[in-house]
N, CA, C and O atoms as a Maestro MAE file, in Angstrom:
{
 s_m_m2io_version
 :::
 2.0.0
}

f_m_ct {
 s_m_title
 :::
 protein
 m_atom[240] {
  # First column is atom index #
  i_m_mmod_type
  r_m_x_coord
  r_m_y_coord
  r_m_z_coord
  i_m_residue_number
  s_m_chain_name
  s_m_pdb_residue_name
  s_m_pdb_atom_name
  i_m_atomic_number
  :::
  1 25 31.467 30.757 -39.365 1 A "UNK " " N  " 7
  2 3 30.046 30.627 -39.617 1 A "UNK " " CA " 6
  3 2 29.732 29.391 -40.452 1 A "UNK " " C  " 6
  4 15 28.737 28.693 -40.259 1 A "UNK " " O  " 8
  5 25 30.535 29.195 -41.277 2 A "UNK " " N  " 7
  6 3 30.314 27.999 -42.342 2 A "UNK " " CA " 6
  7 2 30.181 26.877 -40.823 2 A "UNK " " C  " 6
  8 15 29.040 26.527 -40.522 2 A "UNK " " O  " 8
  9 25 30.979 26.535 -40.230 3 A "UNK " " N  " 7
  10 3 30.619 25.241 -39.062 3 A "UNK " " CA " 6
  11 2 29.310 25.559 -38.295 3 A "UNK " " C  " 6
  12 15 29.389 24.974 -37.215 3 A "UNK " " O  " 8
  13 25 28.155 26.225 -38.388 4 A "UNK " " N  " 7
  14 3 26.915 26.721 -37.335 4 A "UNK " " CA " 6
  15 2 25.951 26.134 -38.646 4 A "UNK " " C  " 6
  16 15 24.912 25.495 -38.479 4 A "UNK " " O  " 8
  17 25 26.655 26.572 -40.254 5 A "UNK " " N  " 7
  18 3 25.615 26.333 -41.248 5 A "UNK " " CA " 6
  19 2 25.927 24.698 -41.126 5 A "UNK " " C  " 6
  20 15 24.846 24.142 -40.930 5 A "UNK " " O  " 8
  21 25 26.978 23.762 -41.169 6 A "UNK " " N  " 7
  22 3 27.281 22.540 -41.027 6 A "UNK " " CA " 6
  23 2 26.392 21.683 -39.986 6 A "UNK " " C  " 6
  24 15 25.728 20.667 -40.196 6 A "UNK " " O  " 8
  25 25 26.615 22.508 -38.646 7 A "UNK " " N  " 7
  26 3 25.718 22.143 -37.269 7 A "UNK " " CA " 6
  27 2 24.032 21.434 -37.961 7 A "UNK " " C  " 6
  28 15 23.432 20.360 -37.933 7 A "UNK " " O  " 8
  29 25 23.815 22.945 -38.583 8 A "UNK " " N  " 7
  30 3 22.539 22.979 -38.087 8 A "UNK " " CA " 6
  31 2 21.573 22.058 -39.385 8 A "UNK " " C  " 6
  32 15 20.390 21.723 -39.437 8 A "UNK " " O  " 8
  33 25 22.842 21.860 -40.410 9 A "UNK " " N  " 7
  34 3 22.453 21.192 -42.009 9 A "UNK " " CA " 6
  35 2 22.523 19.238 -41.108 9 A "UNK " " C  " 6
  36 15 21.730 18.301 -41.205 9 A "UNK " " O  " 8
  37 25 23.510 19.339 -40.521 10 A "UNK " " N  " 7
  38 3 23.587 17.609 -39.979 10 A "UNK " " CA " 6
  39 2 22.270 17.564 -38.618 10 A "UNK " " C  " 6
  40 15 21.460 16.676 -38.352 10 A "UNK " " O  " 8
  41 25 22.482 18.772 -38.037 11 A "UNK " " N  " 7
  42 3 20.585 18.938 -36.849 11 A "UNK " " CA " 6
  43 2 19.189 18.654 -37.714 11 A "UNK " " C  " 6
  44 15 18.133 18.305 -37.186 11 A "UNK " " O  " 8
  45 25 19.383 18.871 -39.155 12 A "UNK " " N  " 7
  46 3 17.890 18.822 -39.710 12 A "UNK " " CA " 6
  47 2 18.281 16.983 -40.403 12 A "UNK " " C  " 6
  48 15 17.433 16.235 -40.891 12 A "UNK " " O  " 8
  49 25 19.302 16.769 -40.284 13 A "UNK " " N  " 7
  50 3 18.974 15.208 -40.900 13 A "UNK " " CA " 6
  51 2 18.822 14.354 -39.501 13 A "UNK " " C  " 6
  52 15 19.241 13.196 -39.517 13 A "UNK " " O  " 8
  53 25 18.409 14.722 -38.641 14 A "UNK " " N  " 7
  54 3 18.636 13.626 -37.111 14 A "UNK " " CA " 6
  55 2 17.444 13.098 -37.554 14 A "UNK " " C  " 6
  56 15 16.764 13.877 -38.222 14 A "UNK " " O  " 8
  57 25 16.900 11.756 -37.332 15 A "UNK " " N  " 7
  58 3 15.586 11.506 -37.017 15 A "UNK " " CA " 6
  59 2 15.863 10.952 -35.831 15 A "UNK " " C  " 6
  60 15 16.854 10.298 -35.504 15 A "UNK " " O  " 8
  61 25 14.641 11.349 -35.025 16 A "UNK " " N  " 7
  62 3 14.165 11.458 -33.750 16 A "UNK " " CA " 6
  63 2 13.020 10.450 -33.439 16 A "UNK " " C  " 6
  64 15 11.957 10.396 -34.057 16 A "UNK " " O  " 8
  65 25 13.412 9.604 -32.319 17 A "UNK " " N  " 7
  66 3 11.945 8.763 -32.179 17 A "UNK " " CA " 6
  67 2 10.709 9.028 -31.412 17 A "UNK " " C  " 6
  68 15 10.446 9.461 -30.290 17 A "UNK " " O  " 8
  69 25 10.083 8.626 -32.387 18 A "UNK " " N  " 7
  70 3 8.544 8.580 -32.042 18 A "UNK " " CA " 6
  71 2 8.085 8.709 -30.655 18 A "UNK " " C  " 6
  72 15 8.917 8.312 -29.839 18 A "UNK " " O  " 8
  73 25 6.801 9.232 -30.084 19 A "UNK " " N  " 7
  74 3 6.861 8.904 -28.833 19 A "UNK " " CA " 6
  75 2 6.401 7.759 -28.304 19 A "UNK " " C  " 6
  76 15 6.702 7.409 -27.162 19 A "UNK " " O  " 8
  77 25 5.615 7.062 -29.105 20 A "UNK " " N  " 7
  78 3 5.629 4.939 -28.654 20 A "UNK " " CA " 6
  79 2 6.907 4.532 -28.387 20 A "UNK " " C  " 6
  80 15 7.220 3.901 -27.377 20 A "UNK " " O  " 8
  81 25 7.686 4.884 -29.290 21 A "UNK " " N  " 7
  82 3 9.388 4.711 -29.092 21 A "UNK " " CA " 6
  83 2 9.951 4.959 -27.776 21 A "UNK " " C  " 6
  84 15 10.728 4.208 -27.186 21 A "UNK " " O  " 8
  85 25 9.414 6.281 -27.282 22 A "UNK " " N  " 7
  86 3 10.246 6.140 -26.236 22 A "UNK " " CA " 6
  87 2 9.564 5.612 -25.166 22 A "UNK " " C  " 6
  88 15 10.159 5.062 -24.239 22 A "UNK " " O  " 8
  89 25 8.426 5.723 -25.206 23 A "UNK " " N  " 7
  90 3 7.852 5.562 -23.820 23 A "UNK " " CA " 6
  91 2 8.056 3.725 -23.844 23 A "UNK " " C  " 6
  92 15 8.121 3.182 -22.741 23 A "UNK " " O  " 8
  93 25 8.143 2.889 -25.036 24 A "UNK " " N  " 7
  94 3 8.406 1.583 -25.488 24 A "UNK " " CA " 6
  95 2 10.202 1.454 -24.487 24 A "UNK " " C  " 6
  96 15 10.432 0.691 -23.549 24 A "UNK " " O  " 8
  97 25 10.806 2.079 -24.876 25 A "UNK " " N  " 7
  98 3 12.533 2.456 -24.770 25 A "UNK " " CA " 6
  99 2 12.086 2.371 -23.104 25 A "UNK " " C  " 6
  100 15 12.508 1.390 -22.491 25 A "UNK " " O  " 8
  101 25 11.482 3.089 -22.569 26 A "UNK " " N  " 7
  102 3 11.688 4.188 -21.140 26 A "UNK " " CA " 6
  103 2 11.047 3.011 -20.210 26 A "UNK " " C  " 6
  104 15 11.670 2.746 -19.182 26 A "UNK " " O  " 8
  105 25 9.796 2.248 -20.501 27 A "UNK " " N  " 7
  106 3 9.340 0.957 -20.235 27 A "UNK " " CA " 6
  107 2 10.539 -0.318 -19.801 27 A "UNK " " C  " 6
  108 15 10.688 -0.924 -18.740 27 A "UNK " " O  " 8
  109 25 11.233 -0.401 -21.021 28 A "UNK " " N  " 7
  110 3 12.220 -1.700 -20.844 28 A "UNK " " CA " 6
  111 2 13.050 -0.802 -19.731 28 A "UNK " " C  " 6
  112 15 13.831 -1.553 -19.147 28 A "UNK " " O  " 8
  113 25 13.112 0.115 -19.401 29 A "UNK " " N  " 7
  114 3 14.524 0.602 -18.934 29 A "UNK " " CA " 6
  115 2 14.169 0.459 -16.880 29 A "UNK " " C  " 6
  116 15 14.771 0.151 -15.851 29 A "UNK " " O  " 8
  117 25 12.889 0.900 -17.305 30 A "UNK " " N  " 7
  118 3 12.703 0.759 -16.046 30 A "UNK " " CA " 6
  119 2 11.976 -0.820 -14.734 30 A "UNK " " C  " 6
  120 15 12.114 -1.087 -13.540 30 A "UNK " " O  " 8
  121 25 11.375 -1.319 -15.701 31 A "UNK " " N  " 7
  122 3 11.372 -2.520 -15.916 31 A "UNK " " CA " 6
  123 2 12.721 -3.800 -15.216 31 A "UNK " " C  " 6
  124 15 12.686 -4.758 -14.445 31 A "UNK " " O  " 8
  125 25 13.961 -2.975 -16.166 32 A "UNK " " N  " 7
  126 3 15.140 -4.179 -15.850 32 A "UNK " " CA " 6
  127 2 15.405 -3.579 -14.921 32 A "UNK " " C  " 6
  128 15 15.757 -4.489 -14.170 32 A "UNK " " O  " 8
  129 25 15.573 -2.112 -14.018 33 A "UNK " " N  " 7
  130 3 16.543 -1.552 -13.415 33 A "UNK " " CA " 6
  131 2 15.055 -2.699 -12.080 33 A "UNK " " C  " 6
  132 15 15.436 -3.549 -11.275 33 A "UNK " " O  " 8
  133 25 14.313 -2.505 -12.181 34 A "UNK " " N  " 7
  134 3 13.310 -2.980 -11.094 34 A "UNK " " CA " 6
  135 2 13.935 -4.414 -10.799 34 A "UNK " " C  " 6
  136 15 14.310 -4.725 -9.669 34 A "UNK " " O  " 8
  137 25 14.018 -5.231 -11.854 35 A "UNK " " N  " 7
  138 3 13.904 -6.705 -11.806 35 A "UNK " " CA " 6
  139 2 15.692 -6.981 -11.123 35 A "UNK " " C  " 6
  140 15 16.167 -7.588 -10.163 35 A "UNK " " O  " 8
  141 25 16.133 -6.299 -12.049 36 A "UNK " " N  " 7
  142 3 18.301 -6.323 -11.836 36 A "UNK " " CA " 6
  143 2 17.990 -5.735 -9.628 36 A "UNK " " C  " 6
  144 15 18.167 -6.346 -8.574 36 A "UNK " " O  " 8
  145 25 17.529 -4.438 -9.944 37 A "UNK " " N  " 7
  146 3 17.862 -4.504 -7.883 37 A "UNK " " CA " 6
  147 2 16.798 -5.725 -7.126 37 A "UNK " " C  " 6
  148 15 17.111 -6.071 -5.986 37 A "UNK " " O  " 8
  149 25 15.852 -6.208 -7.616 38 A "UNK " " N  " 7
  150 3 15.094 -7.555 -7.083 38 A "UNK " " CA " 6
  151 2 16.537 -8.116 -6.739 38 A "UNK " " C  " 6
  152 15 17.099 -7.906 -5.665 38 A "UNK " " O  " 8
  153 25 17.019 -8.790 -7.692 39 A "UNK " " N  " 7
  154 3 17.840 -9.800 -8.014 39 A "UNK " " CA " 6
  155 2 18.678 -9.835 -6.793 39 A "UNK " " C  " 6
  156 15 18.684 -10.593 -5.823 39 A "UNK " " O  " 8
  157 25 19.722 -8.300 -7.276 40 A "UNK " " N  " 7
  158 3 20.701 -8.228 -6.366 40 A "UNK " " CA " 6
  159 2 20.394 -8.144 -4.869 40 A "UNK " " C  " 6
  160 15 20.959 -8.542 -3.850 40 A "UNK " " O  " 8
  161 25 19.492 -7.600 -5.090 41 A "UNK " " N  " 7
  162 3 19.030 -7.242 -3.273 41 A "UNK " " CA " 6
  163 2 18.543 -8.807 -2.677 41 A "UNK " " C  " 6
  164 15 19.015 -9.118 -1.583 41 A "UNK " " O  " 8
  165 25 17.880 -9.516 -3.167 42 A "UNK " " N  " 7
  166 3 18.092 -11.081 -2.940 42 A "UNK " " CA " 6
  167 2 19.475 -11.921 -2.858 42 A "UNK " " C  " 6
  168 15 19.593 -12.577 -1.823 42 A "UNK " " O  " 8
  169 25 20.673 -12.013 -3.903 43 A "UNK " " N  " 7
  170 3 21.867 -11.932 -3.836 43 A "UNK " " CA " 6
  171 2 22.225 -11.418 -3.002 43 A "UNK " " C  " 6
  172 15 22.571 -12.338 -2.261 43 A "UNK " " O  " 8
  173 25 22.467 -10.338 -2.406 44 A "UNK " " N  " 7
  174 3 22.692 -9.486 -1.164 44 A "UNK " " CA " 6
  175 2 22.590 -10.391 0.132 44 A "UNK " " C  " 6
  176 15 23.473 -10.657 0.947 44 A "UNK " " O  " 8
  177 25 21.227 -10.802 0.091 45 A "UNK " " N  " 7
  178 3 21.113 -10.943 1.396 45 A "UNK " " CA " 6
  179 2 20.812 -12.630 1.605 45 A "UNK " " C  " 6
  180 15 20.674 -13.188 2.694 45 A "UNK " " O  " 8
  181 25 20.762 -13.164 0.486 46 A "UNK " " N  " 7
  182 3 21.549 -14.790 0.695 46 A "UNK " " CA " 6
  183 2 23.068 -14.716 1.038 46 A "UNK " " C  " 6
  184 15 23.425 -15.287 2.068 46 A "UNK " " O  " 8
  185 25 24.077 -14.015 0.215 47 A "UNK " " N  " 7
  186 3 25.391 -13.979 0.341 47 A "UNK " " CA " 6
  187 2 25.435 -13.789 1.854 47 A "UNK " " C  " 6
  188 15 25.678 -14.805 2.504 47 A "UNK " " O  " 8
  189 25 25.225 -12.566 2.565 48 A "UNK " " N  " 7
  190 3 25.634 -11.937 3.725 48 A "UNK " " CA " 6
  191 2 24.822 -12.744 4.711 48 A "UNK " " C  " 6
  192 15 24.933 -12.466 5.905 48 A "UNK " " O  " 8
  193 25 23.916 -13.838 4.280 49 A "UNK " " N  " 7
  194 3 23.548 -14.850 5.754 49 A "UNK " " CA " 6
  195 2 24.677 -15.799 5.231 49 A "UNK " " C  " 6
  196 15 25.667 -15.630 5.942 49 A "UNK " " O  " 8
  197 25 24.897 -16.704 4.286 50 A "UNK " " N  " 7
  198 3 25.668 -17.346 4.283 50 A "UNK " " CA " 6
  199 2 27.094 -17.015 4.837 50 A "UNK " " C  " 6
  200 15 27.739 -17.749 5.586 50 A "UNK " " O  " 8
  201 25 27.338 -16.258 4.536 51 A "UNK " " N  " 7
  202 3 28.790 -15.282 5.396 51 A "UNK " " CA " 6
  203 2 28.819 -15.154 6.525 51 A "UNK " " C  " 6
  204 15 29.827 -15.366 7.199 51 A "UNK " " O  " 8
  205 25 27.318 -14.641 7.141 52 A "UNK " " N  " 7
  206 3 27.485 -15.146 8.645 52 A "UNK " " CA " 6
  207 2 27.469 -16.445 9.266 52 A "UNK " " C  " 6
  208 15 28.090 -16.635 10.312 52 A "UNK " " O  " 8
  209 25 26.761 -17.415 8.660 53 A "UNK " " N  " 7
  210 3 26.926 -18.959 9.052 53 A "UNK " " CA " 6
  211 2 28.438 -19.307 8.951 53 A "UNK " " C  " 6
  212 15 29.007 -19.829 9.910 53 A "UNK " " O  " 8
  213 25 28.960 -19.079 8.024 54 A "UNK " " N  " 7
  214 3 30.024 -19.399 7.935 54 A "UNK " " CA " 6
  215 2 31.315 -18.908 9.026 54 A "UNK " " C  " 6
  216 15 32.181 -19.624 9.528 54 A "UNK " " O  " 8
  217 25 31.123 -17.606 9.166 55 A "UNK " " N  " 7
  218 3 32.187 -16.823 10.792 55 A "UNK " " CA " 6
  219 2 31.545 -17.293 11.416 55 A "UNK " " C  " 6
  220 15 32.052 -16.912 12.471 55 A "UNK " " O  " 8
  221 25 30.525 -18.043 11.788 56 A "UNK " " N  " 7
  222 3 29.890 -18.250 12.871 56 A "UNK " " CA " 6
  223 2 30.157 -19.995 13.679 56 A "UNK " " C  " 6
  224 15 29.974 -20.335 14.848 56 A "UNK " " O  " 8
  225 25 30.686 -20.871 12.385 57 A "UNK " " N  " 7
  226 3 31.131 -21.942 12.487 57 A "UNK " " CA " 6
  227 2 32.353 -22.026 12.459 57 A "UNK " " C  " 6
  228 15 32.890 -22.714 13.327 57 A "UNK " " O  " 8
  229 25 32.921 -21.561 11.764 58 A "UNK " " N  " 7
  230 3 34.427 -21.240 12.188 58 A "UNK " " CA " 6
  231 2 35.145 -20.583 13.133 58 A "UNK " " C  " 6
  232 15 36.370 -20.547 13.246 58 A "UNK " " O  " 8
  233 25 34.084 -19.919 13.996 59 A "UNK " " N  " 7
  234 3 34.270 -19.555 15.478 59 A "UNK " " CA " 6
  235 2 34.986 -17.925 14.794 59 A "UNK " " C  " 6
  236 15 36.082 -17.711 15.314 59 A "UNK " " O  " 8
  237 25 34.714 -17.209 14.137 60 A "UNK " " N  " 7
  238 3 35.023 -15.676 13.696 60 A "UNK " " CA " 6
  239 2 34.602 -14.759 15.049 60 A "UNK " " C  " 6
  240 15 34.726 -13.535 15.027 60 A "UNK " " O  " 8
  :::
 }
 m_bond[239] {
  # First column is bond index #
  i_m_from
  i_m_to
  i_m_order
  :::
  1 1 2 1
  2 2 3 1
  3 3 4 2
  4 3 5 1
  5 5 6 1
  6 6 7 1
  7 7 8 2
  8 7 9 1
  9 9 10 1
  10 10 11 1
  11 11 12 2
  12 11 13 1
  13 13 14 1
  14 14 15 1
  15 15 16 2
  16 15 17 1
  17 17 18 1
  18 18 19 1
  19 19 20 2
  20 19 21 1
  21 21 22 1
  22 22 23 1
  23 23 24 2
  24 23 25 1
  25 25 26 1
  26 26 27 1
  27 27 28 2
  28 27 29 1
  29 29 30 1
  30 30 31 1
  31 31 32 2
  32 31 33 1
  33 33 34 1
  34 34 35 1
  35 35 36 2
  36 35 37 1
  37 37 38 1
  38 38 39 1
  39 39 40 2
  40 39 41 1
  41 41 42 1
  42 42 43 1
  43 43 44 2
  44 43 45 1
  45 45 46 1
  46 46 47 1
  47 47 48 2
  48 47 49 1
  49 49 50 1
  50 50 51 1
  51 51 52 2
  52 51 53 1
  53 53 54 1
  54 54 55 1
  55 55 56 2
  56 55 57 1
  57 57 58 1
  58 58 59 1
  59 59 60 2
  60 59 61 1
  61 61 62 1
  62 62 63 1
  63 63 64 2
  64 63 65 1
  65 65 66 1
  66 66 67 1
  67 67 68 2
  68 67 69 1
  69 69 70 1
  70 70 71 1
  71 71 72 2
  72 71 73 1
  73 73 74 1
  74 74 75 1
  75 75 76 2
  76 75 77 1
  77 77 78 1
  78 78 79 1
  79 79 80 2
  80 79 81 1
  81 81 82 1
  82 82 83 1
  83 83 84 2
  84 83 85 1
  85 85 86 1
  86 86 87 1
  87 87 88 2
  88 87 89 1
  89 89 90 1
  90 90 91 1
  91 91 92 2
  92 91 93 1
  93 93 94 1
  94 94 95 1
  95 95 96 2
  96 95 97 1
  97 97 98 1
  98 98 99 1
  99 99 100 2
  100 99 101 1
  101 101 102 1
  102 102 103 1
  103 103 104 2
  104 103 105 1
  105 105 106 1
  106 106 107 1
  107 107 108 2
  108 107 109 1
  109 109 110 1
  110 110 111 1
  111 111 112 2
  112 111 113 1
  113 113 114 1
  114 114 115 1
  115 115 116 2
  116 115 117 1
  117 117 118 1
  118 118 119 1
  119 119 120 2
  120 119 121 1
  121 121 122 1
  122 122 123 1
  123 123 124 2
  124 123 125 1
  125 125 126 1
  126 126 127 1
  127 127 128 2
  128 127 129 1
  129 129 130 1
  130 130 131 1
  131 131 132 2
  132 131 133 1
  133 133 134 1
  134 134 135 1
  135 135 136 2
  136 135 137 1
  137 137 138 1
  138 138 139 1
  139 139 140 2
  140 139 141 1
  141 141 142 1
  142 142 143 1
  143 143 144 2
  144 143 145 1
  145 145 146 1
  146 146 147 1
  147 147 148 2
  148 147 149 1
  149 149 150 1
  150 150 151 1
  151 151 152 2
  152 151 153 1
  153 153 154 1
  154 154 155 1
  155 155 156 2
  156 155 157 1
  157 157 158 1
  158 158 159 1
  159 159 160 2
  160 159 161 1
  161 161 162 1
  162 162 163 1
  163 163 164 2
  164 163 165 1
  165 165 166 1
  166 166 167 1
  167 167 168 2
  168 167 169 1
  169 169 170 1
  170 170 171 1
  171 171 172 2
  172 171 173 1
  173 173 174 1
  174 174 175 1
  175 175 176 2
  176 175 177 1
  177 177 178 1
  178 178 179 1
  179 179 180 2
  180 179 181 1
  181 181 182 1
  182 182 183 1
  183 183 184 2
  184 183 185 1
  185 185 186 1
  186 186 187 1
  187 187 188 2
  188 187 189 1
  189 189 190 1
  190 190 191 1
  191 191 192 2
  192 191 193 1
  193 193 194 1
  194 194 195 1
  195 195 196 2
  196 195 197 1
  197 197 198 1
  198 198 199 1
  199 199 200 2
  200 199 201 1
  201 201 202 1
  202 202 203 1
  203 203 204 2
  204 203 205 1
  205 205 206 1
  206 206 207 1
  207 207 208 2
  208 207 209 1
  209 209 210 1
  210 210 211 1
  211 211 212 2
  212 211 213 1
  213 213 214 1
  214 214 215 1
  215 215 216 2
  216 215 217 1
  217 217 218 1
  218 218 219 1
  219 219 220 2
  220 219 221 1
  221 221 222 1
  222 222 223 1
  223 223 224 2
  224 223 225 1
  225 225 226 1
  226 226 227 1
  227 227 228 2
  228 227 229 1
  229 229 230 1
  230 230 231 1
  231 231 232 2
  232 231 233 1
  233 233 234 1
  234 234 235 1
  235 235 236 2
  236 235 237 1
  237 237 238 1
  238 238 239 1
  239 239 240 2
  :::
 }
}
């Protein structure tokens, strides 16, 4: 029992963020994941034409 009184003595010192905080946090997060698959999905599909020009001149 002494480790549940420990638990719950280190549970009341958490501070917890705000909700500007998160929705601030939850903003950037979704934001980069948008901009990062832009990126790649452009990367993607420059790479894989260039890849085909390339088997395509080299007679692949």
């Amino acid at each position: 029992m002494s480790m549940l009184k420990d638990v719950r003595a280190e549970y009341a010192k958490v501070q917890w963020p705000r909700k500007k905080e998160i929705i601030s946090a939850t903003s950037w997060v979704v934001l980069m994941s948008i901009f990062l698959g832009i990126y790649l999905g452009v990367f993607d599909l420059i790479a894989s034409r260039l890849l085909k020009m390339l088997v395509s001149l080299f007679g692949g």
